[in-house]
VEXDREN-2710 file (C-alpha; in Angstrom, 1 decimal):
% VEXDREN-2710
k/r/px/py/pz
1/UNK/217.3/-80.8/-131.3
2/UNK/215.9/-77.6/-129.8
3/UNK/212.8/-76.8/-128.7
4/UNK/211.4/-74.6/-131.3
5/UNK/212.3/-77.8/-133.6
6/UNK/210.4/-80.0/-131.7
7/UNK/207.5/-77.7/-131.3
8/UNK/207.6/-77.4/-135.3
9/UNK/208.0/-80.9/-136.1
10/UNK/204.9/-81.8/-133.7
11/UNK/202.7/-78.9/-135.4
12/UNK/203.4/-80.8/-139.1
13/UNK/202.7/-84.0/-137.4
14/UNK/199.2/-82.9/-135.6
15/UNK/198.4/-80.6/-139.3
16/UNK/199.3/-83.7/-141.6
17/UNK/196.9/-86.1/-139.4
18/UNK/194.1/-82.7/-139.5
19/UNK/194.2/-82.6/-143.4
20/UNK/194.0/-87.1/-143.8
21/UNK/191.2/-86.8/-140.9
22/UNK/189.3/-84.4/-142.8
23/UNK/190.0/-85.7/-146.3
24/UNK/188.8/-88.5/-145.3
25/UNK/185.8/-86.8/-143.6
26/UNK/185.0/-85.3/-146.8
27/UNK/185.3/-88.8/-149.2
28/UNK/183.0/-90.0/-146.6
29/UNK/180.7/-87.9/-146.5
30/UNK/180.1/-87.9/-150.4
31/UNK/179.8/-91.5/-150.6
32/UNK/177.1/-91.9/-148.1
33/UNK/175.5/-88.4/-148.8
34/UNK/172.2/-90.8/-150.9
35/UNK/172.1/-93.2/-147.7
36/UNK/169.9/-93.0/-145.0
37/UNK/171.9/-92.0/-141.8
38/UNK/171.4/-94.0/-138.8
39/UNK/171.9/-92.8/-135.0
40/UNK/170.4/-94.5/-132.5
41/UNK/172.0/-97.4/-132.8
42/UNK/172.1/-99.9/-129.7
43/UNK/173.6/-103.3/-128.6
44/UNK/171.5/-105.9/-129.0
45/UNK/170.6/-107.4/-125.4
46/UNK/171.8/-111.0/-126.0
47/UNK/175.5/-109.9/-127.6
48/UNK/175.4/-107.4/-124.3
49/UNK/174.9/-110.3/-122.4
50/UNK/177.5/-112.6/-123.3
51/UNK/180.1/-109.7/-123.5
52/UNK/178.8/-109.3/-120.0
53/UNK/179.6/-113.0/-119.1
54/UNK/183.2/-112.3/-120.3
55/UNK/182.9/-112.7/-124.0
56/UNK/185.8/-110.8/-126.1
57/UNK/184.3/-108.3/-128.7
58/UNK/186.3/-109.4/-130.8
59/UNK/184.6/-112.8/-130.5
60/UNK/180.8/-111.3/-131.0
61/UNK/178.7/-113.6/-132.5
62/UNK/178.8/-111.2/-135.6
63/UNK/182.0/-111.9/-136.7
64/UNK/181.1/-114.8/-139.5
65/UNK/183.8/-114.5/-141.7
66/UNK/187.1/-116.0/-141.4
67/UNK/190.0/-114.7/-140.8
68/UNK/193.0/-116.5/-142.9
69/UNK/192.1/-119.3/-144.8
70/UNK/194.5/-122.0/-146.0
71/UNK/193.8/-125.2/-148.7
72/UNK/194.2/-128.5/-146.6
73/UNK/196.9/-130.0/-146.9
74/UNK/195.3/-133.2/-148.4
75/UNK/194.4/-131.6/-151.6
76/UNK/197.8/-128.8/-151.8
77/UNK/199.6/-131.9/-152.2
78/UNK/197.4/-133.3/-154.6
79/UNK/197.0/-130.3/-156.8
80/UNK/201.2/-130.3/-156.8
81/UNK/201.3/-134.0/-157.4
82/UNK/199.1/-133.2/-160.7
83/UNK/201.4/-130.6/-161.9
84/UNK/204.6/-132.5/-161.4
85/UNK/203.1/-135.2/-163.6
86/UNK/201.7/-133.2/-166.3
87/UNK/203.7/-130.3/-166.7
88/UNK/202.1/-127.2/-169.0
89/UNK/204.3/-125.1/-170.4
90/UNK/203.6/-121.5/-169.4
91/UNK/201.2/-122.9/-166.8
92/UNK/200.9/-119.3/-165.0
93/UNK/200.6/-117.1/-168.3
94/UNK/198.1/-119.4/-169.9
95/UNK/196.2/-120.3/-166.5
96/UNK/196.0/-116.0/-165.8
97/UNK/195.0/-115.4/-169.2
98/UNK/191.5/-118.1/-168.6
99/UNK/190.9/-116.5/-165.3
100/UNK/190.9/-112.9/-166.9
101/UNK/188.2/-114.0/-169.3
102/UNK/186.1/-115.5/-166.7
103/UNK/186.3/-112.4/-164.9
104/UNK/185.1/-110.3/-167.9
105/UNK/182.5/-113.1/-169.0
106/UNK/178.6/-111.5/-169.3
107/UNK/175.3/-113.4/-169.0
108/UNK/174.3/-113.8/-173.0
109/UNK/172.2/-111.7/-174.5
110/UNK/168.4/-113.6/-174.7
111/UNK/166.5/-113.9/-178.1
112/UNK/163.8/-111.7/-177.7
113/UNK/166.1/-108.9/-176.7
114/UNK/168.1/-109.5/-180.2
115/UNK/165.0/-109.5/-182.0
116/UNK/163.9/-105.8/-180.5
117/UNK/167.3/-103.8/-181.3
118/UNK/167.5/-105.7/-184.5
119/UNK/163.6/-104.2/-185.0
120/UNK/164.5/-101.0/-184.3
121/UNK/167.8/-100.7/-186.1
122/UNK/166.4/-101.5/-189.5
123/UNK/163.4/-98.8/-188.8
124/UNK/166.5/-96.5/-187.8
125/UNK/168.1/-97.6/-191.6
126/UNK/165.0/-97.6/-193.8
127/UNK/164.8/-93.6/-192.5
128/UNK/168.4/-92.9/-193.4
129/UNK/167.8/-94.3/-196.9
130/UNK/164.7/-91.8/-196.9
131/UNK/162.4/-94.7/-197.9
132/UNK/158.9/-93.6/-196.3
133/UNK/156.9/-96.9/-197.6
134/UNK/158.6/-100.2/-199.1
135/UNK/155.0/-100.6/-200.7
136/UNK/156.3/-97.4/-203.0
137/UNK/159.3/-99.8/-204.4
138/UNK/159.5/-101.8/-207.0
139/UNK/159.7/-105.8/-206.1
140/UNK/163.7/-105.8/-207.4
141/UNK/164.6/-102.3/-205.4
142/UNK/162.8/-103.7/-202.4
143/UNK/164.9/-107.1/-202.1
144/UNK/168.6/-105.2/-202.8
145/UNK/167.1/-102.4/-199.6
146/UNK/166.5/-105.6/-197.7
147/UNK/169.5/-107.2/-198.4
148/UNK/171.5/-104.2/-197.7
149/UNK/169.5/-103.9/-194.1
150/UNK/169.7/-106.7/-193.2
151/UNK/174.0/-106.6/-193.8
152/UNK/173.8/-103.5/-192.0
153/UNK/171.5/-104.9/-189.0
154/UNK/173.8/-108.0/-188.6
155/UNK/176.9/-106.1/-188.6
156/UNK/175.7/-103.7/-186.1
157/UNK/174.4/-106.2/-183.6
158/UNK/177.7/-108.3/-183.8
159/UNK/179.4/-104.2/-182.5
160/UNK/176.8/-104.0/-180.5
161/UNK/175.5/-107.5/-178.6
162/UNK/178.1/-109.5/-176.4
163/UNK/179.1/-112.2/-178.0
164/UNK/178.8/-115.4/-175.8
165/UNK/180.6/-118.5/-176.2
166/UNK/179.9/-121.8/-173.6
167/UNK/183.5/-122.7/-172.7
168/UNK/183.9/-126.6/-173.3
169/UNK/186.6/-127.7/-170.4
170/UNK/188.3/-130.1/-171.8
171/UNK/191.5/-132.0/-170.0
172/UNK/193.7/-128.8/-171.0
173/UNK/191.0/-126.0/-170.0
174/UNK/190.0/-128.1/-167.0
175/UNK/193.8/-128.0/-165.9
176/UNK/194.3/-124.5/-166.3
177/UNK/191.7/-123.8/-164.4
178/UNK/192.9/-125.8/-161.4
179/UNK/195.9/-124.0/-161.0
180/UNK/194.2/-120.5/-161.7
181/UNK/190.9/-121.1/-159.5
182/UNK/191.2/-123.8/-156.9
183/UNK/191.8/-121.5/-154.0
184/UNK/189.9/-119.2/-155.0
185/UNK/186.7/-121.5/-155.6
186/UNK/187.6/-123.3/-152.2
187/UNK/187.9/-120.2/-150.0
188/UNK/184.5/-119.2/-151.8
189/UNK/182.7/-122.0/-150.4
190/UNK/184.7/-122.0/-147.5
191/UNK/183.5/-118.5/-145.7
192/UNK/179.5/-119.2/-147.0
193/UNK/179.9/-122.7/-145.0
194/UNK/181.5/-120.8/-142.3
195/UNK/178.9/-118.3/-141.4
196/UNK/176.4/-121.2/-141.6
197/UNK/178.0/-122.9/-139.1
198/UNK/179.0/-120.2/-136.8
199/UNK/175.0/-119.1/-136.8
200/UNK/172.7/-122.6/-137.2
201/UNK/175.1/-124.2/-134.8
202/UNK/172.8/-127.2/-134.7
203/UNK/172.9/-127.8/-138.9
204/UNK/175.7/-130.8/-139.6
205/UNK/174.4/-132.1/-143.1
206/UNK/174.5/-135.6/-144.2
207/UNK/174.1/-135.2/-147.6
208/UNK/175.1/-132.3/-150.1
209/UNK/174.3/-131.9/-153.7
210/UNK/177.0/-130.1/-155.7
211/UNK/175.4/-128.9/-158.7
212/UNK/178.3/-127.5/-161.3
213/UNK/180.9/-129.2/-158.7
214/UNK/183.9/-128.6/-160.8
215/UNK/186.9/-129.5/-159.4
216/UNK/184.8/-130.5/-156.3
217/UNK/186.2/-127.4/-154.0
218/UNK/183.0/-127.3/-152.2
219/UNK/183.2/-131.0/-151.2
220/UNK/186.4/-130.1/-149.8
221/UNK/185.1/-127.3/-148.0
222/UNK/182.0/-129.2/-146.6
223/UNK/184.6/-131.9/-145.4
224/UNK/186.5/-128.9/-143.6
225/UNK/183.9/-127.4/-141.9
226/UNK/182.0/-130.6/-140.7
227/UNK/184.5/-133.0/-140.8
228/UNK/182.4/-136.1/-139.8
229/UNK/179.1/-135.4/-140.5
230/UNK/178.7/-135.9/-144.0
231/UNK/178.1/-139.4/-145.7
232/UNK/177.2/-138.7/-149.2
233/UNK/178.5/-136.2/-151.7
234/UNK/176.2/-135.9/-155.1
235/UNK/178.2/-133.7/-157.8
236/UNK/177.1/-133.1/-160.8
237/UNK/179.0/-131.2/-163.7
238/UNK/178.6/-131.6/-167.2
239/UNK/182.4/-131.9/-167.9
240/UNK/183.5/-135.3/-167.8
241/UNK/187.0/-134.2/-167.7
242/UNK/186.4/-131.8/-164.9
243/UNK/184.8/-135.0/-163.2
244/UNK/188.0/-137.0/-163.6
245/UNK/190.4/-134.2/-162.2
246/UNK/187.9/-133.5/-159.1
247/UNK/188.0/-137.7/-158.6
248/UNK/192.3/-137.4/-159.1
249/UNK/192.6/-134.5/-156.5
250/UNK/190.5/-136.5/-154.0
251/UNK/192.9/-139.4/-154.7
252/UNK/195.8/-137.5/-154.1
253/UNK/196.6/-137.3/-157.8
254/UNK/197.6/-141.0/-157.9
255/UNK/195.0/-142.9/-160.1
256/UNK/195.5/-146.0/-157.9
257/UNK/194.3/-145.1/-154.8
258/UNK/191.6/-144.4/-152.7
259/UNK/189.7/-141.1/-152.4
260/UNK/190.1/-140.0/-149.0
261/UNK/186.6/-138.4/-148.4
262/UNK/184.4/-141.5/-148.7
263/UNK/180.8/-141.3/-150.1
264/UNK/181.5/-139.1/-152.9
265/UNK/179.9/-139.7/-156.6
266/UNK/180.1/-138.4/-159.8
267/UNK/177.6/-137.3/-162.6
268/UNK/177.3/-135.6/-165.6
269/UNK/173.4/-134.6/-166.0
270/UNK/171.2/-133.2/-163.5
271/UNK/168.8/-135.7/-162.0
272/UNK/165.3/-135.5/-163.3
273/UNK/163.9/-137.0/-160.2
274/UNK/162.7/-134.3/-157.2
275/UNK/162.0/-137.2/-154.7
276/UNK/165.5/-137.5/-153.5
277/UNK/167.0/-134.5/-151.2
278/UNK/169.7/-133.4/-149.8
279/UNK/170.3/-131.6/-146.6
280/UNK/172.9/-129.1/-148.7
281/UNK/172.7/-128.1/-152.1
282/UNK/175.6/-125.9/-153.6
283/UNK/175.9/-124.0/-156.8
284/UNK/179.1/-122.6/-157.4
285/UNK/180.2/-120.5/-160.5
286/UNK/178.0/-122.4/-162.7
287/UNK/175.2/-120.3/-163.9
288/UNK/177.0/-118.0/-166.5
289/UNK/177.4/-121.6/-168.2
290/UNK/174.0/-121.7/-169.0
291/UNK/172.9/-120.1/-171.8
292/UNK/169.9/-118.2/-171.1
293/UNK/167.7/-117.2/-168.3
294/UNK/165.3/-119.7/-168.3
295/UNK/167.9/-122.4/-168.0
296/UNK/169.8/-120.3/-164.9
297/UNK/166.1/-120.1/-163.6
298/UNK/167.1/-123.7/-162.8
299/UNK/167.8/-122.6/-158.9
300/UNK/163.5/-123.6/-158.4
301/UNK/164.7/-126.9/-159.1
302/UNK/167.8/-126.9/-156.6
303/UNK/165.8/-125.1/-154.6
304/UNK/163.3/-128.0/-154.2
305/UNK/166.1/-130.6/-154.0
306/UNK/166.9/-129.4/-150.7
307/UNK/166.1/-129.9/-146.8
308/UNK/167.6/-127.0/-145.4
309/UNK/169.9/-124.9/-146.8
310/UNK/170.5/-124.1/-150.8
311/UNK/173.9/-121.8/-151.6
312/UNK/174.6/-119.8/-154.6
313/UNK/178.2/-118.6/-155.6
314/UNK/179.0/-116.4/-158.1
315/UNK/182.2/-113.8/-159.2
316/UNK/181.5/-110.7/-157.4
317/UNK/181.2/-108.8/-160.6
318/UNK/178.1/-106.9/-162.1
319/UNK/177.5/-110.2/-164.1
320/UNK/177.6/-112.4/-160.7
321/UNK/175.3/-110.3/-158.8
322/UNK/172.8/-109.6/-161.5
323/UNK/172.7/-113.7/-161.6
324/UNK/172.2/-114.2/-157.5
325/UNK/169.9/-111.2/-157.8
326/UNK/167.9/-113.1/-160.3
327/UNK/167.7/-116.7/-158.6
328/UNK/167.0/-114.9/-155.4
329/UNK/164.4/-113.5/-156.5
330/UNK/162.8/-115.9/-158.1
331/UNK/163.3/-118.3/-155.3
332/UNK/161.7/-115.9/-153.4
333/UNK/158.6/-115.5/-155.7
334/UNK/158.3/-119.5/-156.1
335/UNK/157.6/-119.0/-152.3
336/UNK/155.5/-116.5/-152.6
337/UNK/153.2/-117.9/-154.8
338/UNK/153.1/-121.3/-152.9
339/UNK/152.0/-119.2/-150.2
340/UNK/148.6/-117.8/-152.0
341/UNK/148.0/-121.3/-154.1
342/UNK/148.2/-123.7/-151.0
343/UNK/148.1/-121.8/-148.1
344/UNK/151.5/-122.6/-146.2
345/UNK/153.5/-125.2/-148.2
346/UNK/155.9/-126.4/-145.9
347/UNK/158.2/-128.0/-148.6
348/UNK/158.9/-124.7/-150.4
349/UNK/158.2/-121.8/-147.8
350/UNK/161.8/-120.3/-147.3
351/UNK/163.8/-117.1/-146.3
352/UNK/167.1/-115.8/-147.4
353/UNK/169.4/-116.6/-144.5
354/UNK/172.3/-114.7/-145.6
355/UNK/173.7/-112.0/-146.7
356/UNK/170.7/-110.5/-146.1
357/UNK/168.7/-109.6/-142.9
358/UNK/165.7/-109.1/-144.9
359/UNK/163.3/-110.9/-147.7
360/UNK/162.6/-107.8/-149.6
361/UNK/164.2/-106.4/-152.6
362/UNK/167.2/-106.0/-153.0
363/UNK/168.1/-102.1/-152.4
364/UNK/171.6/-102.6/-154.8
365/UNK/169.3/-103.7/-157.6
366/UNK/166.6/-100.5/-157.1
367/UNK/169.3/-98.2/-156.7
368/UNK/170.3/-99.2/-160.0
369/UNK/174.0/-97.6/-159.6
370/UNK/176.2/-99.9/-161.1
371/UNK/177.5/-101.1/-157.8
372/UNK/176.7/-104.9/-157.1
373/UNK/176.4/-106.6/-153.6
374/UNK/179.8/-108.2/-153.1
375/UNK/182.1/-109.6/-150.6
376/UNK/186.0/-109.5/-150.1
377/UNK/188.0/-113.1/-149.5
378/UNK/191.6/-113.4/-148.9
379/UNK/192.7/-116.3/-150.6
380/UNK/196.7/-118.4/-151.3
381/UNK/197.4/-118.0/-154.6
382/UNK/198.7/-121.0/-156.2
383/UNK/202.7/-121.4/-157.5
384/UNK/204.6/-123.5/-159.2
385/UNK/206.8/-123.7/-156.3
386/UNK/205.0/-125.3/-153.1
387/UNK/207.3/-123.1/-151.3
388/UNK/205.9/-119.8/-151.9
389/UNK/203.3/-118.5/-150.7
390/UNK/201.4/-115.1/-152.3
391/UNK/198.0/-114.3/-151.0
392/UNK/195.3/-112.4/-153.2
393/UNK/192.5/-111.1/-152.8
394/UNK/189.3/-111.6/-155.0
395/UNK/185.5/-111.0/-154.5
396/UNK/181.8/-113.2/-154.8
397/UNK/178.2/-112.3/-154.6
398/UNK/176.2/-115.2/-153.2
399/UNK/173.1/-115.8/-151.4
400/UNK/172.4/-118.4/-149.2
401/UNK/168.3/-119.7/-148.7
402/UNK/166.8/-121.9/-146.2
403/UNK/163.6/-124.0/-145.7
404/UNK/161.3/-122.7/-143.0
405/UNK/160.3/-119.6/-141.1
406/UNK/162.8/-116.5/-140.0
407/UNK/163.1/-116.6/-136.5
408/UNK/163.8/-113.2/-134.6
409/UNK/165.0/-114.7/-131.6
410/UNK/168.3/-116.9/-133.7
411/UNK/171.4/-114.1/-133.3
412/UNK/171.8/-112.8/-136.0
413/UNK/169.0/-112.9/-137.8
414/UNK/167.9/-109.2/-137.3
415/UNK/171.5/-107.6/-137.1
416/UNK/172.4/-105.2/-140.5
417/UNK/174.7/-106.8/-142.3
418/UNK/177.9/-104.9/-143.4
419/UNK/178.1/-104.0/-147.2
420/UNK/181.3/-102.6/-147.4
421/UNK/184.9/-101.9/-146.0
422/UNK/185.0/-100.5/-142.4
423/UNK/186.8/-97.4/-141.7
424/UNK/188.3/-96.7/-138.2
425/UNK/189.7/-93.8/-138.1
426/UNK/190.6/-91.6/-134.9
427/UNK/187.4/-92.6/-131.7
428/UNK/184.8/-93.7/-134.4
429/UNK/183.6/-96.4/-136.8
430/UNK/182.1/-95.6/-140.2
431/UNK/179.9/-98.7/-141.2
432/UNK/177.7/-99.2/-144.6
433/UNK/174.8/-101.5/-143.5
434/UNK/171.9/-103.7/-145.1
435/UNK/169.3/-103.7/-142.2
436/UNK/166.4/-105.4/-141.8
437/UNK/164.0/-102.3/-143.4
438/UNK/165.7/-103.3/-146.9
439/UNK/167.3/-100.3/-147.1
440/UNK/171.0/-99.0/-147.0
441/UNK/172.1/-97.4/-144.1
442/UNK/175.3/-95.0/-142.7
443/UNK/176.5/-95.3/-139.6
444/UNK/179.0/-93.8/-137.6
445/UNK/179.8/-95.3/-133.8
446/UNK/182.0/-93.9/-131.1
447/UNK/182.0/-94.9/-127.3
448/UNK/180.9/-91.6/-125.9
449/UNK/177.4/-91.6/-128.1
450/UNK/177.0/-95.5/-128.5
451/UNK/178.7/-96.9/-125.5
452/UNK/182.0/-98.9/-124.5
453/UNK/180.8/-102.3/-125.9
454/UNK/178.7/-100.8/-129.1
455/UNK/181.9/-99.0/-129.9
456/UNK/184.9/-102.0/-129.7
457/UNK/182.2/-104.7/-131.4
458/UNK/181.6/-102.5/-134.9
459/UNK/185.3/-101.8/-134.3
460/UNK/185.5/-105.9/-134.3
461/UNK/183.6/-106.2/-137.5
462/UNK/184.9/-106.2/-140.9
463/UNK/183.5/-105.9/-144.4
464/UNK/180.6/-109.3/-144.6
465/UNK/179.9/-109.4/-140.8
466/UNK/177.1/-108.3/-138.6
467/UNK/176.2/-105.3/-136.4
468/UNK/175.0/-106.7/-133.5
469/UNK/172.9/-104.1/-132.8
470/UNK/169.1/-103.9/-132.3
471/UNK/166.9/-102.5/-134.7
472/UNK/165.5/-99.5/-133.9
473/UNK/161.8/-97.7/-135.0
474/UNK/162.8/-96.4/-139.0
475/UNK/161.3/-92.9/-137.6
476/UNK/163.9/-92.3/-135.0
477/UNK/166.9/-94.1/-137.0
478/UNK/167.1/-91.3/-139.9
479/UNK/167.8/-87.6/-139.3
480/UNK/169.1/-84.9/-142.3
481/UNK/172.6/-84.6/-143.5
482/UNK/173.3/-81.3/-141.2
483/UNK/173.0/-84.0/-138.0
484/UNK/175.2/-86.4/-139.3
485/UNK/178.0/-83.2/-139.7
486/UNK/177.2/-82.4/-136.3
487/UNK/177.8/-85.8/-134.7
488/UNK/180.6/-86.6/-136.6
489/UNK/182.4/-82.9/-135.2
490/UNK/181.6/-83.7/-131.8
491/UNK/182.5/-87.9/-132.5
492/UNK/186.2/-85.8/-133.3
493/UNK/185.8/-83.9/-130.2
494/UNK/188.5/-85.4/-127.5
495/UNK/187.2/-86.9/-124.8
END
């Protein structure tokens, strides 16, 4: 090849990486044009001084989600024990076509807000039928205008109103849904309980409450996480089916024996007595079966049922995070009020311990853009063949409270959390951050501004992990959108 050649081929090659660079520059720039921008970001001392002690930034104590998680083997077997002894035909199709609907599932509509659109929509009618007073009617042309309203009104609200059904999960449904959700569900549970025990290194629970338990994934994640700590299992789901499947998988599929995580127990209805708690209490993909808002208000209840630590899962859809928005909330509001009424209760004061570094609203709910706080979780997707292995990749909104006061000085607990996927391209790191201001921030980090370490630890970090980076004064962290151009040239700038 000549040289001319060469020297053409290598202007393409540098042009083509110009035009991505700034494409994505652009894309960027646009999607984090309403966030504040942050600069002056800096290591936090403690992560600075473990990486100083020999620590690998890729082993920051920020990083709390897992990498590659896989079902134990223990309950694969089981799950493909159950399906060689009741086969379904068109297991897959039928199986996909249940988890689809749960994906596209609402929260139903409540009473009161039927009753106001079904208000306004017969004012709406009585004006198109030019009727200015019903008084002016005779008694017979008033009742055929009413009836005729009131077919109009209904037939418009069914258009209008989602329609919401509780799903009953019988032996069939409750089947289908193992083989569509199980690793799903488990690799849910799996990275909250992970982060938990990467940052409260001390917390091993002894007893869990699984409210909505389901197949009884969480149990398995519990056991997988801390192995030998736990003694009792409490799960409660109104399914008795769903019971019996969760009891088969933990017995290997074979009615006859044992189930290999002792202490567990099964129940259909929620305990009415608050004097008995449990270190661990776990909701998971359970509220959207309750059919209004009072009864998903229920999370004051869990919330009083436990010790230390109460989780909330949900599909990481607008649906799912209004939900965890909601019992955050009013967790948080349950506190409050304890606060003014009795001064400091001990038994209900509480912070939210993850994902976010903050106990202040929630700045995805007041932007009110459609976009819900969610997290990305690789998952093995289930086949008919034990042999093959396919993995997928799914999303959950959760939140995760705990009893007590924050504490500033546990790692972690002031870091920004990550909101959204990293982008690495060429010398810098484009992070979207939840910080401890309750507010959404930009950031863009490359060695020469931010340092060696700062640099190769966001670099570390993907989409759910933490900055380990201190928080600086909210007067020097934001600057205009001209700045931000300006850094980002000279971040380009080779060194």
């Amino acid at each position: 090849m000549s040289k001319a050649c060469i020297t053409l081929n290598l202007f393409r090659i540098l042009t083509k990486k110009w035009i991505i660079d700034r494409r994505f520059f652009i894309k960027s720039f646009r999607c984090a044009s309403d966030l504040a921008v942050n600069h002056r970001i800096v290591l936090d001392p403690l992560c600075e001084e473990k990486l100083n002690d020999g620590l690998k930034h890729k082993r920051h104590d920020g990083i709390v989600t897992a990498k590659r998680v896989s079902l134990p083997r223990a309950l694969k077997d089981a799950t493909f024990n159950l399906i060689e002894k009741y086969p379904v035909s068109d297991l897959k199709k039928k199986s996909d076509d249940l988890v689809k609907y749960l994906w596209s599932r609402r929260v139903p509509v409540e009473s009161d807000v039927i009753l106001q659109q079904a208000k306004q929509l017969e004012l709406q009618f009585i004006k198109e039928e030019g009727v200015e007073e019903l008084s002016e009617l005779s008694l017979e042309e008033r009742e055929v205008l009413e009836n005729k309203l009131k077919s109009k009104v209904l037939l418009t609200l069914r258009k209008k109103i989602y329609h919401w059904e509780p799903i009953r999960y019988d032996a069939f449904r409750s089947f289908l849904y193992l083989f569509g959700r199980l690793s799903f569900d488990y690799n849910a549970a799996y990275q909250v309980f992970y982060e938990i025990s990467r940052r409260a290194v001390d917390f091993a629970p002894k007893s869990v409450f699984h409210f909505g338990s389901g197949l009884g994934t969480t149990i398995w994640a519990c056991n997988s996480i801390w192995p030998t700590s736990t003694s009792e299992h409490f799960c409660c789901d109104v399914s008795d089916d769903m019971n019996t499947l969760a009891r088969l998988l933990l017995q290997g599929g074979r009615e006859e024996d044992k189930m290999c995580i002792p202490g567990v127990s099964f129940r259909q209805f929620f305990p009415p007595s608050q004097k008995i708690k449990y270190d661990l209490v776990v909701c998971t993909f359970s509220l959207n079966e309750l059919p209004s808002r009072d009864e998903r208000l229920k999370t004051e209840a869990l919330w009083r049922k436990t010790e230390e630590f109460l989780v909330v899962i949900e599909n990481g859809t607008n649906t799912g995070f209004s939900m965890i928005a909601d019992a955050r909330d009013f967790v948080l509001k349950v506190n409050q009020n304890s606060h003014q009424a009795d001064g400091i209760n001990r038994q209900a004061e509480g912070y939210v311990f993850s994902p976010c570094p903050h106990d202040k609203d929630c700045p995805r709910v007041s932007r009110e853009d459609g976009t819900p706080c969610n997290f990305e979780i690789s998952y093995e997707k289930l086949s008919q063949s034990n042999s093959q292995k396919e993995m997928e990749k799914g999303r959950i909104s959760y939140v995760v409270l705990r009893k007590g006061s924050r504490n500033a000085q546990i790692a972690g607990s002031s870091w920004p959390r990550i909101v959204r996927p990293v982008s690495t391209p060429s010398k810098c790191v484009h992070l979207r951050t939840c910080t401890t201001s309750g507010q959404l921030e930009y950031s863009v980090i490359t060695a020469a501004k931010h340092g060696r370490d700062m640099y190769w630890c966001a670099r570390a970090c993907q989409w759910g992990d933490l900055l380990p980076a201190a928080t600086p004064d909210e007067a020097d962290s934001t600057s205009t959108d001209s700045s931000y151009c300006e850094e980002f040239r000279e971040s380009r700038e080779p060194n």
